[in-house]
Phi, psi and omega in degrees: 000141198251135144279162182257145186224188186284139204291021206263141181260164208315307186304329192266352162278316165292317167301322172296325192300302225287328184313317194282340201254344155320276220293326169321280151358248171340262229298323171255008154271289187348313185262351156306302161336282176320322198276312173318328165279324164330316202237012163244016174286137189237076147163214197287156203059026170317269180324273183335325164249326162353279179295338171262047151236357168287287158350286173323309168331279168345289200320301182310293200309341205289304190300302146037261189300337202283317194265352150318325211260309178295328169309292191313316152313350181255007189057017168292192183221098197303165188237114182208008186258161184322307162312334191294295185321315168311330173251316187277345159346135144277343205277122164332142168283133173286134201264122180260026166257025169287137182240312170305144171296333170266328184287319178281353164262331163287011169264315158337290166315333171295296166297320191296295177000267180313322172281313178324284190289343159311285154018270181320280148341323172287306183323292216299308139342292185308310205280353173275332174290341208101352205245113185279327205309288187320323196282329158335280157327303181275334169296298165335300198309276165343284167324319168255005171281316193269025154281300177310313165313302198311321181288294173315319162288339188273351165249032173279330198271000000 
């Protein structure tokens, strides 16, 4: 007996699998990124972004899990391990001799930028593809990438 699974044909499912496990990729170097800055920051407004990058982290982990599961509802197979990520990345690699608070937020501001605008592209993808759930997601996903940017460029300025 065939289970039943989500009404999408096989090519457009397959196109979403592949997107969401990109982004999948990005999103969990990202929140590796954040943590590294997190935990090498140095000088005035130290404490002010020190903390406000957990909270970010967080956010990030959330999304994660959210487009891991839709793969998986897509009867994909979500990529996620260190190794994947580590090849599948889009995100510039992040300079771990960074120490100042301005150098770790444009680099940071740089990488949310590029997935933030990756993002962006995928909804349109996704959702052309058929799969709104997915274009959904990645909208959510979107929204807190350019908050976090935003919180991050405003203590650039």
């Amino acid at each position: 007996m065939k289970t039943p699974s989500i009404a999408l044909k096989a090519n457009a499912k397959s196109a979403v699998i592949d997107i969401l496990n990109a982004r999948l990729a990005d999103a969990i170097d990202l929140a590796l990124i954040t943590k590294q800055a997190h935990w090498n920051l140095k000088g005035p407004n130290f404490i002010a972004v020190h903390e406000m990058l957990d909270p970010m982290r967080a956010t990030i982990d959330t999304h994660v899990d959210i487009i891991a599961e839709r793969v998986a509802q897509l009867d994909g197979i979500a990529l996620g391990t260190s190794q994947v990520v580590a090849k599948a990345t889009a995100l510039a690699p992040y300079p771990t001799d960074l120490r100042k608070v301005p150098d770790h937020l444009a680099a940071l501001a740089e990488r949310f930028a590029a997935l933030a605008n990756q993002v962006r592209e995928d909804i349109d993808a996704t959702d052309e593809a058929g799969d709104a759930d997915a274009a959904d997601i990645l909208t959510a996903f979107s929204r807190d990438l350019d908050k976090n940017l935003w919180f991050i460029k405003s203590h650039l300025e």
